[in-house]
C-alpha positions as a Markdown table, in Angstrom:
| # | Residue | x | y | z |
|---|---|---|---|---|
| 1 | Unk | 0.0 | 0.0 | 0.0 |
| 2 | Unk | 1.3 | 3.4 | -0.8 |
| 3 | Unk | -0.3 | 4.9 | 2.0 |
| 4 | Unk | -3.1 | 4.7 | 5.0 |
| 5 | Unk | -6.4 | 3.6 | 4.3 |
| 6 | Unk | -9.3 | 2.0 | 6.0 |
| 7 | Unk | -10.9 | -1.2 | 4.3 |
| 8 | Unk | -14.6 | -1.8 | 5.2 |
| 9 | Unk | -15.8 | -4.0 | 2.7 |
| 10 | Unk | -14.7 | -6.6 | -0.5 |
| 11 | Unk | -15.5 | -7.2 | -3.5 |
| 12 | Unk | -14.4 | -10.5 | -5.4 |
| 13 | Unk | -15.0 | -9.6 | -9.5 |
| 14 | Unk | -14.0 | -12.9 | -12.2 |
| 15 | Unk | -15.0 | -13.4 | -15.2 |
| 16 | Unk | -17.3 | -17.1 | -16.4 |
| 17 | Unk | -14.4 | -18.9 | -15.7 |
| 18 | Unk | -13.5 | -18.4 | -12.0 |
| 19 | Unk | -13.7 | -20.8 | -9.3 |
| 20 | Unk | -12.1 | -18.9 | -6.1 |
| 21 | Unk | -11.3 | -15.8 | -4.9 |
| 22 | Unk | -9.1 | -14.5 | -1.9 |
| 23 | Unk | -8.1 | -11.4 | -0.9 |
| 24 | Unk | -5.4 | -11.8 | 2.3 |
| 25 | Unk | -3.3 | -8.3 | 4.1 |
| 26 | Unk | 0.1 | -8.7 | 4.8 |
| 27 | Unk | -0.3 | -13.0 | 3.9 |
| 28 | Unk | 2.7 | -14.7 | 6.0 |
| 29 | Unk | 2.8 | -12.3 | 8.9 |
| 30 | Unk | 1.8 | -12.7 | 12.6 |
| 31 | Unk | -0.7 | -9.7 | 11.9 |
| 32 | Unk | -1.8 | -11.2 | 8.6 |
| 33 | Unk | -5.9 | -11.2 | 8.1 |
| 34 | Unk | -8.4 | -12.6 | 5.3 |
| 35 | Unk | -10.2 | -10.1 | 4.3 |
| 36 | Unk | -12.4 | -12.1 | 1.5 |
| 37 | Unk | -12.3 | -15.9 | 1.1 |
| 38 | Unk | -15.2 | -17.5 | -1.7 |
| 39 | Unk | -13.8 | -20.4 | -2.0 |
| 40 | Unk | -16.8 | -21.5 | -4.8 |
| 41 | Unk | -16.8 | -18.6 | -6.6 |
| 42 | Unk | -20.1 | -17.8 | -8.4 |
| 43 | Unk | -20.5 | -15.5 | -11.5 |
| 44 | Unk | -24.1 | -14.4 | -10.6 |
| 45 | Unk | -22.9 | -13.4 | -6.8 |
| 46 | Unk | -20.8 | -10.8 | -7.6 |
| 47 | Unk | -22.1 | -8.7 | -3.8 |
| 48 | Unk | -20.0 | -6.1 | -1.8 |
| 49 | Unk | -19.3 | -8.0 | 1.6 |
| 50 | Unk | -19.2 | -5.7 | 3.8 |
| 51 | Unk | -16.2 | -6.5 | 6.5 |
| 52 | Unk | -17.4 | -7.1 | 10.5 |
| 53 | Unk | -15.3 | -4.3 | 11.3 |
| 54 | Unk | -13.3 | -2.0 | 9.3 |
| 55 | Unk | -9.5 | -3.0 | 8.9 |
| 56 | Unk | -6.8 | -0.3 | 8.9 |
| 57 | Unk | -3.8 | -0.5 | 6.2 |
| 58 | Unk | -0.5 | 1.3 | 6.3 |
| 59 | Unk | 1.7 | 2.4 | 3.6 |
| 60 | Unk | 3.9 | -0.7 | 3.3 |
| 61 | Unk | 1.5 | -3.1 | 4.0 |
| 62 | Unk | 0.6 | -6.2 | 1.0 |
| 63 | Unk | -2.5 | -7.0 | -0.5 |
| 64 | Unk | -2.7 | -10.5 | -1.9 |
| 65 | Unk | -5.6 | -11.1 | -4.2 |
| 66 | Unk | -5.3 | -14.8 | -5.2 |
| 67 | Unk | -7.7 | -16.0 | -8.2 |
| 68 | Unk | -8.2 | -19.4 | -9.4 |
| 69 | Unk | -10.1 | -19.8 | -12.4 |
| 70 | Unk | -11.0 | -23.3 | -14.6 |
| 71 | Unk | -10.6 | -23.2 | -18.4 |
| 72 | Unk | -12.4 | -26.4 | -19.0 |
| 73 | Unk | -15.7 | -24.6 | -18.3 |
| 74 | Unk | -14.8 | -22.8 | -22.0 |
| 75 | Unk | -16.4 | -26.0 | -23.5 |
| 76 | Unk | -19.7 | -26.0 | -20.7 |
| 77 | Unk | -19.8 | -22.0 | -22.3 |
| 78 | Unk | -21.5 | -21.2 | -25.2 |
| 79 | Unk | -20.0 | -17.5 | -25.5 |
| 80 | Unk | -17.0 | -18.5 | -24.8 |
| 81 | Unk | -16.5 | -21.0 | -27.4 |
């Protein structure tokens, strides 16, 4: 993070062809925290989750936004084929 900020909600955005979604600060570390964790990512569930309670970031800090996503489903896809 290039400077302070305050984090009160997530938003996981994939295209057809995701499966999970994980957004973790400072991943690793004794303070580390999951912020978003869909773990079966749907398409059609695309909502703000709004966080329990707001998390402070400082400049320095790392986001980790990990995305998994399954090309197979191309065939299942019409528009994508």
């Amino acid at each position: 993070m290039e400077g302070p900020a305050t984090v009160y909600a997530t938003a996981g955005h994939m295209h057809l062809l995701g499966r999970s979604i994980k957004i973790e600060l400072n991943p690793g570390t004794a303070g580390a925290k999951v912020l978003l964790d869909v773990p079966a990512y749907n398409f059609d569930d695309q909502a703000i989750r709004p966080l329990d309670t707001p998390v402070q970031v400082e400049r320095g800090d790392v986001v980790r936004v990990t995305c998994t996503h399954d090309a197979q489903l191309r065939r299942m896809l019409p528009q994508l084929q």
